[in-house]
Short mmCIF file of the C-alpha atoms (twelve columns), coordinates in Angstrom:
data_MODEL
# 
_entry.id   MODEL 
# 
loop_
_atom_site.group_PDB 
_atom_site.id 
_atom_site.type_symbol 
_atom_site.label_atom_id 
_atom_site.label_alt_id 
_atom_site.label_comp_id 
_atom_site.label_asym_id 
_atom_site.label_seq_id 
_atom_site.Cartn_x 
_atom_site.Cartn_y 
_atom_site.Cartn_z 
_atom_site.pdbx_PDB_model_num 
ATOM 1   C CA . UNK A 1   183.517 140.541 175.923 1 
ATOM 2   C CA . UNK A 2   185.360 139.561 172.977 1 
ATOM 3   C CA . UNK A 3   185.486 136.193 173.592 1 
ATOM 4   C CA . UNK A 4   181.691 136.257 172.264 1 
ATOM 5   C CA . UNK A 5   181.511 136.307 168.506 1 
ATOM 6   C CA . UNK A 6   178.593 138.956 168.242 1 
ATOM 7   C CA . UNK A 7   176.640 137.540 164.580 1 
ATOM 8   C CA . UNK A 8   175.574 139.725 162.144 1 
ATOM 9   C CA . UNK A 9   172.917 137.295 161.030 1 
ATOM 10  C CA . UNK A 10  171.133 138.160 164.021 1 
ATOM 11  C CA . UNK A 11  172.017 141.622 164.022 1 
ATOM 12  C CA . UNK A 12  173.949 141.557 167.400 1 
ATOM 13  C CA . UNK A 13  175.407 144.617 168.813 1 
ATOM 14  C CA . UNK A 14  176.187 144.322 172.634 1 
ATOM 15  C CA . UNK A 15  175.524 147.372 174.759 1 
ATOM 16  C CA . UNK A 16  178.650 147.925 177.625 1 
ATOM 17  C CA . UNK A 17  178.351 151.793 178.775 1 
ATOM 18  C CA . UNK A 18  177.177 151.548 182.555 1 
ATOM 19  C CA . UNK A 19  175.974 154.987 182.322 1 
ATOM 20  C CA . UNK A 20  173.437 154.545 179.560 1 
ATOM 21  C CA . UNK A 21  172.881 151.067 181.497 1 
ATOM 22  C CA . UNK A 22  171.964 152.558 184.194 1 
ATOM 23  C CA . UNK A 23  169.681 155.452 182.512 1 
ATOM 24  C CA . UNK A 24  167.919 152.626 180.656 1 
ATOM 25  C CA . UNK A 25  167.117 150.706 184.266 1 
ATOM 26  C CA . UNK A 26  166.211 153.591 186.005 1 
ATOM 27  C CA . UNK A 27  162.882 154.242 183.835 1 
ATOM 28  C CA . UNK A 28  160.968 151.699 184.726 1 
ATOM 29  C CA . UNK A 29  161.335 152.349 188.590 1 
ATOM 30  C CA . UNK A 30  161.557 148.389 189.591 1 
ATOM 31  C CA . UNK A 31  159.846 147.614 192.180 1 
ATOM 32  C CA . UNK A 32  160.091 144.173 194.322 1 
ATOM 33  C CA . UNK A 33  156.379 143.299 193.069 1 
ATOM 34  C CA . UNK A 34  157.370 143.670 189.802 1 
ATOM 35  C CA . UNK A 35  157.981 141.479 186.960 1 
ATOM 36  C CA . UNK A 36  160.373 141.781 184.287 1 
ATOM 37  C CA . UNK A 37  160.903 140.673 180.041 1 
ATOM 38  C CA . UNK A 38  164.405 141.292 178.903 1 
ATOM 39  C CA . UNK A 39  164.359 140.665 175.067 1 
ATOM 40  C CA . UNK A 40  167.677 140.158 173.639 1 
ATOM 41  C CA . UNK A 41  169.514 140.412 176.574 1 
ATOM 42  C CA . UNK A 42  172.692 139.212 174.793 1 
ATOM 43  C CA . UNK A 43  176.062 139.186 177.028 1 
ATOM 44  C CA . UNK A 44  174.063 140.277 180.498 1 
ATOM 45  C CA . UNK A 45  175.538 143.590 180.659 1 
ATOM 46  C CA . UNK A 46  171.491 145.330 181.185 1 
ATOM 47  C CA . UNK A 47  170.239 141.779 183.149 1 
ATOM 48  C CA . UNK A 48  172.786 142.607 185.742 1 
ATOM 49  C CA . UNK A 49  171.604 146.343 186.668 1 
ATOM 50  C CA . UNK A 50  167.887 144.992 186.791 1 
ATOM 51  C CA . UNK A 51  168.655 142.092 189.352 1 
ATOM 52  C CA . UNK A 52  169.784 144.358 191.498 1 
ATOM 53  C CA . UNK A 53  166.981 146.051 191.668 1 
ATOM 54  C CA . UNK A 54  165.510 142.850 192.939 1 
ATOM 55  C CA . UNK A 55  162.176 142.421 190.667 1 
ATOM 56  C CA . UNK A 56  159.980 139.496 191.672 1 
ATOM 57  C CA . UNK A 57  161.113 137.918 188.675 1 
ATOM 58  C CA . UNK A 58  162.796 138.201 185.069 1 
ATOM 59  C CA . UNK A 59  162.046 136.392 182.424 1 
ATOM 60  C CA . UNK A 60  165.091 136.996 179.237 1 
ATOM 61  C CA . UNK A 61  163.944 135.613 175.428 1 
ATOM 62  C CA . UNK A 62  167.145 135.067 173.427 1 
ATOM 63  C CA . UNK A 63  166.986 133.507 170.279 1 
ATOM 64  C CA . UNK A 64  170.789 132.562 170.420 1 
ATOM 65  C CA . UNK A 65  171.788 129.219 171.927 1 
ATOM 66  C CA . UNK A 66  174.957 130.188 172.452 1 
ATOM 67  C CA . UNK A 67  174.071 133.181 174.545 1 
ATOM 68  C CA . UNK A 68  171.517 131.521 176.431 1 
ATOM 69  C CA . UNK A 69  173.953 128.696 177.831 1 
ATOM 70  C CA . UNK A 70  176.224 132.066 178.670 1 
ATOM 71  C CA . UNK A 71  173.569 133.274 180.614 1 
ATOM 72  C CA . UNK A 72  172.389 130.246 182.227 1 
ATOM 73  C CA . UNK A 73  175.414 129.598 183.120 1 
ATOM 74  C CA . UNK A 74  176.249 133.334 184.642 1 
ATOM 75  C CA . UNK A 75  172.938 133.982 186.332 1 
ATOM 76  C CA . UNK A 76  171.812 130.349 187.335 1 
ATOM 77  C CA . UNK A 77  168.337 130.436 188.550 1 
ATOM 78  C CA . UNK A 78  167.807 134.252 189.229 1 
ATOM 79  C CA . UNK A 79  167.326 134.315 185.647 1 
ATOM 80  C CA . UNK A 80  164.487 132.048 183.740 1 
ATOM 81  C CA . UNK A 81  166.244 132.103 179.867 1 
ATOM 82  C CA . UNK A 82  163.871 131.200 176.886 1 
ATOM 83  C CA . UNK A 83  165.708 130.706 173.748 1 
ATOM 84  C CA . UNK A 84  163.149 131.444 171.040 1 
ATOM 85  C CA . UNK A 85  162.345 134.193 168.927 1 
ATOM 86  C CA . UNK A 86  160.528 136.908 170.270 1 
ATOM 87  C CA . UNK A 87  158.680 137.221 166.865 1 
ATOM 88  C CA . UNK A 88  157.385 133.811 167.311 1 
ATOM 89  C CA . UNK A 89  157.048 133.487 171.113 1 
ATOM 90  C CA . UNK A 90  153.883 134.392 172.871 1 
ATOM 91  C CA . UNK A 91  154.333 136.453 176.110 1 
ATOM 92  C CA . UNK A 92  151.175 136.318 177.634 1 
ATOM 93  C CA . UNK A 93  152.390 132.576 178.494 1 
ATOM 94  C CA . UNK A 94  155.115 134.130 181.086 1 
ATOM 95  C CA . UNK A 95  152.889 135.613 183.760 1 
ATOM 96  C CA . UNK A 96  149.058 137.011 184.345 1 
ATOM 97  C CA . UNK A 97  150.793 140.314 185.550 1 
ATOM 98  C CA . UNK A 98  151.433 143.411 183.829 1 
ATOM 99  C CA . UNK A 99  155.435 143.111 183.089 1 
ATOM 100 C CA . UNK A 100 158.351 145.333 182.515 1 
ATOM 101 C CA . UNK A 101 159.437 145.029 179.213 1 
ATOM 102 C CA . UNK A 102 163.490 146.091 178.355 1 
ATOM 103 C CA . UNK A 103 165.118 145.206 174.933 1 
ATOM 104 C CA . UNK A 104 168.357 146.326 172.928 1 
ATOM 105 C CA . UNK A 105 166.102 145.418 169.765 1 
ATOM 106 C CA . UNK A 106 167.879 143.881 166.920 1 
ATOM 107 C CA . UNK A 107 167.611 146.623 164.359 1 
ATOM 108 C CA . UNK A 108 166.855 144.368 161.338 1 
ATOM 109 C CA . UNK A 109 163.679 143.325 163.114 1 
ATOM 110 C CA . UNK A 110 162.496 145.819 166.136 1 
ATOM 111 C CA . UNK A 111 160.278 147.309 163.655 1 
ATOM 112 C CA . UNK A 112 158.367 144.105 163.622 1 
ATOM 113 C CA . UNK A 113 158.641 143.591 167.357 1 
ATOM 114 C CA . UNK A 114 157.121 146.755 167.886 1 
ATOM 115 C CA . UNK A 115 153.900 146.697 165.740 1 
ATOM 116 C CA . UNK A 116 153.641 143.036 167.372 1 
ATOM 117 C CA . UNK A 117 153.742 144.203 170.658 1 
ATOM 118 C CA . UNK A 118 151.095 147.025 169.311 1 
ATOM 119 C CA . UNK A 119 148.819 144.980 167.887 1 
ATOM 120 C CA . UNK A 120 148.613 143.193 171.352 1 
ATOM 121 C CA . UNK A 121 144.740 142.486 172.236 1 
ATOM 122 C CA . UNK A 122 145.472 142.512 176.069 1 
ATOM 123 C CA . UNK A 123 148.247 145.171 175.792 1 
ATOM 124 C CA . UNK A 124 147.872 147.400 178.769 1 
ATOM 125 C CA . UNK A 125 147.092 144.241 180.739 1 
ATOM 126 C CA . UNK A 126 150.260 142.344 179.428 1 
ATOM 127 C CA . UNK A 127 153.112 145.080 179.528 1 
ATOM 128 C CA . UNK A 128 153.280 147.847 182.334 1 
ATOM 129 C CA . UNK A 129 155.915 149.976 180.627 1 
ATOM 130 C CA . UNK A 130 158.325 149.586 178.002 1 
ATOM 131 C CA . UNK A 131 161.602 150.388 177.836 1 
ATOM 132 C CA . UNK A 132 163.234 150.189 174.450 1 
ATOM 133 C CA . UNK A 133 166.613 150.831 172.377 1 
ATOM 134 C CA . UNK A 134 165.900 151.424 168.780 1 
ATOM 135 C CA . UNK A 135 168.032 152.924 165.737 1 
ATOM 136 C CA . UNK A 136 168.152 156.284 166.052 1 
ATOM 137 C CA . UNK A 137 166.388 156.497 162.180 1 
ATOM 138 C CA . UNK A 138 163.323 154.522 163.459 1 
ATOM 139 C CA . UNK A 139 162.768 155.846 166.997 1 
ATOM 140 C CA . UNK A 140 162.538 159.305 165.124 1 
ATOM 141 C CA . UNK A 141 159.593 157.633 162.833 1 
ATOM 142 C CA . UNK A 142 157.801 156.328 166.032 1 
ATOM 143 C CA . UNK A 143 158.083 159.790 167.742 1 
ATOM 144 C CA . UNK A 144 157.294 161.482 164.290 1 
ATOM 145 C CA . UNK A 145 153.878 163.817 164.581 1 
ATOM 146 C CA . UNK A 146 151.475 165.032 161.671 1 
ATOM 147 C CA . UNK A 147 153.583 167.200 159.146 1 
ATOM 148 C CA . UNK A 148 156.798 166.063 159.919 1 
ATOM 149 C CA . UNK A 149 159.032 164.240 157.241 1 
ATOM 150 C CA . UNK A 150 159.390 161.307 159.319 1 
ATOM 151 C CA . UNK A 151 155.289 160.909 160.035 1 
ATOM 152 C CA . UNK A 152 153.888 157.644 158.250 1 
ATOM 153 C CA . UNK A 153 153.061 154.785 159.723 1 
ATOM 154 C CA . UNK A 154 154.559 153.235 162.638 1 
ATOM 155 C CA . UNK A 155 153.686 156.862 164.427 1 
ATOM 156 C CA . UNK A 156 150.179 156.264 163.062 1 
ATOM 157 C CA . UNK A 157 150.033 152.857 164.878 1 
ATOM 158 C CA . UNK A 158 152.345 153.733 168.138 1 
ATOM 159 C CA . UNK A 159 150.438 156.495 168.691 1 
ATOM 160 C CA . UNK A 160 146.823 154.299 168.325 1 
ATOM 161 C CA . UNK A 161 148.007 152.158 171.707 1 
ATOM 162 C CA . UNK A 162 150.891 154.066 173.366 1 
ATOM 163 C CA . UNK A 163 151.991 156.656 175.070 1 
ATOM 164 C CA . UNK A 164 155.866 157.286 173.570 1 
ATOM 165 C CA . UNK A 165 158.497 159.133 175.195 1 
ATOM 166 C CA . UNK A 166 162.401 159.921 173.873 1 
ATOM 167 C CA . UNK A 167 164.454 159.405 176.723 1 
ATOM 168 C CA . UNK A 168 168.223 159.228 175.573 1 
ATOM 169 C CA . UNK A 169 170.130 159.046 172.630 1 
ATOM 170 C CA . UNK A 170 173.215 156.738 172.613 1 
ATOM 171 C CA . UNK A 171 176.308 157.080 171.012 1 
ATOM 172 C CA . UNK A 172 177.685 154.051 168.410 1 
ATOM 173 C CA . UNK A 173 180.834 153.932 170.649 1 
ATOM 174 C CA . UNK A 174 178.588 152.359 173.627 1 
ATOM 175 C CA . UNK A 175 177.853 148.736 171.913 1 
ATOM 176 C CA . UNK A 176 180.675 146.088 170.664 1 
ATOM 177 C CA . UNK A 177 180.863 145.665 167.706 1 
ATOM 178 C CA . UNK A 178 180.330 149.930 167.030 1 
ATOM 179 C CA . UNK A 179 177.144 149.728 164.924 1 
ATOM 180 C CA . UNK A 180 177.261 152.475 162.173 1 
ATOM 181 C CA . UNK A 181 174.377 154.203 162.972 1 
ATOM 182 C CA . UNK A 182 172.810 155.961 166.568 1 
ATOM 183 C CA . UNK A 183 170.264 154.722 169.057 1 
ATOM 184 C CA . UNK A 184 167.624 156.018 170.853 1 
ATOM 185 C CA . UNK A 185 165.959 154.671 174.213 1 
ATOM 186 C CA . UNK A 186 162.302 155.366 174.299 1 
ATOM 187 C CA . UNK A 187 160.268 154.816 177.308 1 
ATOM 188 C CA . UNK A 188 156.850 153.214 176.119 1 
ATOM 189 C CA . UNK A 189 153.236 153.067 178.423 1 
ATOM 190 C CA . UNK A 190 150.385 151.468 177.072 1 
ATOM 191 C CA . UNK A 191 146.675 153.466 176.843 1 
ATOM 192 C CA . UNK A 192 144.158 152.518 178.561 1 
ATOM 193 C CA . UNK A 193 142.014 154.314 176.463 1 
ATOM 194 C CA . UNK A 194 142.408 153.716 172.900 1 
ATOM 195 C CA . UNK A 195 140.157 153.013 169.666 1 
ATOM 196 C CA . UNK A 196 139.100 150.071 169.045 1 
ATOM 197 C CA . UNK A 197 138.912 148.163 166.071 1 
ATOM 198 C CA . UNK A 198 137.353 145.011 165.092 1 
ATOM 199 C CA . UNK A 199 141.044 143.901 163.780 1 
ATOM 200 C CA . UNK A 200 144.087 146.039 163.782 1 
ATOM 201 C CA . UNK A 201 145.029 144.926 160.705 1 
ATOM 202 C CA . UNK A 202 142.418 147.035 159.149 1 
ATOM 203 C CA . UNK A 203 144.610 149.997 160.632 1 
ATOM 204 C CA . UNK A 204 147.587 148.752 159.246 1 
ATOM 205 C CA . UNK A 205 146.117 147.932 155.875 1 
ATOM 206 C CA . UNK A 206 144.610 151.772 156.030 1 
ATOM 207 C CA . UNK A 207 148.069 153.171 156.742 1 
ATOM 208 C CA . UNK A 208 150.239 151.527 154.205 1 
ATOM 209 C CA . UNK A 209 147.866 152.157 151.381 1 
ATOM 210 C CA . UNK A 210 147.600 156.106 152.634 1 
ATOM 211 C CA . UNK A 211 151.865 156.410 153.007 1 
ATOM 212 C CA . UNK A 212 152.911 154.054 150.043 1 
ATOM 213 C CA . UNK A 213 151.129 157.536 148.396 1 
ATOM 214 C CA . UNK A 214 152.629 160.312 150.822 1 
ATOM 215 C CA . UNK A 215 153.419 162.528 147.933 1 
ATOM 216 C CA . UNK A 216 150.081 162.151 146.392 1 
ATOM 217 C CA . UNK A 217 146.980 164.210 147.135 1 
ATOM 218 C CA . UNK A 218 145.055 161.499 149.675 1 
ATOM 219 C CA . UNK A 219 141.913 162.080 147.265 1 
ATOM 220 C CA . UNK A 220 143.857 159.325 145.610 1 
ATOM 221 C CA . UNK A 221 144.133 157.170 148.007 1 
ATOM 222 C CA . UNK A 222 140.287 157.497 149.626 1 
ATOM 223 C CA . UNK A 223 138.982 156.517 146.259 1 
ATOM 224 C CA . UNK A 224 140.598 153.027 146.545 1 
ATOM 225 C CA . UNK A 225 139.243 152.580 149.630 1 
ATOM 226 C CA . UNK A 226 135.596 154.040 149.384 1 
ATOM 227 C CA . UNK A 227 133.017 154.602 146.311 1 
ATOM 228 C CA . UNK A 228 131.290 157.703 147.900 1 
ATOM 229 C CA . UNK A 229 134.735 159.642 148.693 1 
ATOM 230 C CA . UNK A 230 132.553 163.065 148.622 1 
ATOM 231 C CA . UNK A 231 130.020 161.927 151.697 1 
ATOM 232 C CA . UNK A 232 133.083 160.483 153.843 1 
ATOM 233 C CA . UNK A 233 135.601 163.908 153.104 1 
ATOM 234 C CA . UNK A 234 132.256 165.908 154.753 1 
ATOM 235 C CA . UNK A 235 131.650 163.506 157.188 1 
ATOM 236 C CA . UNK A 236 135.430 162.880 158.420 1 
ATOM 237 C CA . UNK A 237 135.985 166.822 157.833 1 
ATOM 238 C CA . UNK A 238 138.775 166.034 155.064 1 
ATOM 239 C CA . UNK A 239 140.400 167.972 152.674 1 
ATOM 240 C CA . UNK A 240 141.079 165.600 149.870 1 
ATOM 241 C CA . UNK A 241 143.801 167.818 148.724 1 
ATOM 242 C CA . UNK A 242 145.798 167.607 151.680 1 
ATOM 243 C CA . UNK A 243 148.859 164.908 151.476 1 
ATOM 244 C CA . UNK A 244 148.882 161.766 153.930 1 
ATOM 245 C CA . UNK A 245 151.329 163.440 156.030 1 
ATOM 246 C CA . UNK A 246 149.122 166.198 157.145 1 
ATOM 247 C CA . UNK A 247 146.341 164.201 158.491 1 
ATOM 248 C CA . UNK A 248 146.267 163.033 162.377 1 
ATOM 249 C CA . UNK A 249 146.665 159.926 163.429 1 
ATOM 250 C CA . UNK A 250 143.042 160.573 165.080 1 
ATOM 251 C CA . UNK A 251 141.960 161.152 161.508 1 
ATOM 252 C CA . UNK A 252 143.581 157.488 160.527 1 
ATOM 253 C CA . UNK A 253 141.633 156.178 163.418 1 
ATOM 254 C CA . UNK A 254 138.419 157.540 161.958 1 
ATOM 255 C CA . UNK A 255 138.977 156.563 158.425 1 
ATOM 256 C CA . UNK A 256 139.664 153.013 159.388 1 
ATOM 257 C CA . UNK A 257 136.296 152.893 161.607 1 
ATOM 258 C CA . UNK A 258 134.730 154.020 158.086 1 
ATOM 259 C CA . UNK A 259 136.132 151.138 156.574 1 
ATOM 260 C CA . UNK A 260 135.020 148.860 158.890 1 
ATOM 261 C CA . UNK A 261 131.682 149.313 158.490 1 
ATOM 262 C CA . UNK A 262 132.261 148.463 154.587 1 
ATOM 263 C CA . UNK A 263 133.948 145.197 155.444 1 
ATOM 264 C CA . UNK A 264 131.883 143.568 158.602 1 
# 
């Protein structure tokens, strides 16, 4: 293990505990039809437990070229490497199944992987289930609900396509180098049923005008979005007075649909 320079650049920490291995693998119940995405799969340590559970196939993106030779070179053709970056790289091209998605996300980034993967138009066709490793910080802002400190945004748009679920947290000692903070694994399903918008970046552009206000009464921020703020409070059943944190990401939903019909 040491022999690999982890690089901070690319905000590398390796995952070794078999245990939490093992927990992470177990989640997605692999079946022989199924096909797997490893993002960031780094040394190999989580590509090993899911071969042998002896998926039709598993695809690994690693932006490295170092680690991508490594792997080539350890798993030979039971593994199909792409280095790219997974912010760049489109994975619909891999398969026209739903796939099994793992990744020890790079925490300067998986924040942007995420809301990538969210704003997904084929989502629930593309992934299957998603099993993810995020700083402990972050996974609590995904799994954040209305009146909780940590509610804002990305709960606002996980919660629009996905069904979110805390599965373990994992102690700094379990990765080389030790990051300094904790992880969480959450185990991530896709709706079927979800609303839909004519762009999701409406959502997003909803959202980060509503929390870059949180401490503000959201009268505030409806009057930068709309001209009759009155009519859509009675319509959406608002109180203006309430703060951005106390309104439900259903409420979000129907705000941005409002919007919508201002823009198209």
């Amino acid at each position: 293990m040491k022999s690999i320079n982890p690089k901070k650049s690319l905000g590398q920490n390796f995952l070794t505990d078999k245990n939490i291995i093992n927990i992470i693998v177990d989640q997605a119940n692999i079946s022989e039809k199924d096909i797997v995405l490893e993002v960031g799969p780094g040394t190999g340590s989580l590509t090993e437990a899911i071969l042998l559970k002896n998926p039709k196939k598993i695809f690994a993106i690693e932006k490295d070229k170092d680690l991508s030779k490594n792997l080539s070179k350890k798993f030979k053709e039971k593994l199909t490497i792409i280095n790219n970056d997974i912010l760049k790289f489109d994975e619909k091209k891999l398969s026209n199944e739903q796939m099994i998605v793992f990744g020890n996300l790079p925490y300067n980034i998986s924040t942007q992987i995420f809301v990538k993967w969210i704003k997904l138009i084929d989502l629930n066709k593309t992934f299957k289930k998603l099993v993810l490793m995020f700083q402990k910080e972050v996974a609590e802002r995904i799994l954040a609900t209305t009146n909780q400190k940590n509610y804002g945004r990305l709960a606002v748009l996980s919660s629009w396509r996905m069904n979110v679920k805390k599965v373990t947290e994992v102690s700094p000692n379990c990765f080389y180098p030790i990051p300094k903070v904790k992880s969480t694994v959450l185990l991530i399903e896709p709706k079927d049923q979800y609303t839909d918008f004519k762009n999701s970046k409406n959502l997003e552009h909803i959202t980060k005008i509503f929390f870059n206000q949180r401490r503000k009464m959201i009268k505030k921020p409806l009057n930068l979005i709309f001209k009759n703020v009155d009519d859509i409070s009675a319509k959406l059943n608002i109180n203006i007075n309430d703060r951005p944190q106390n309104l439900s990401p259903q409420k979000y939903f129907e705000i941005c649909k409002e919007y919508e019909k201002l823009i198209f």
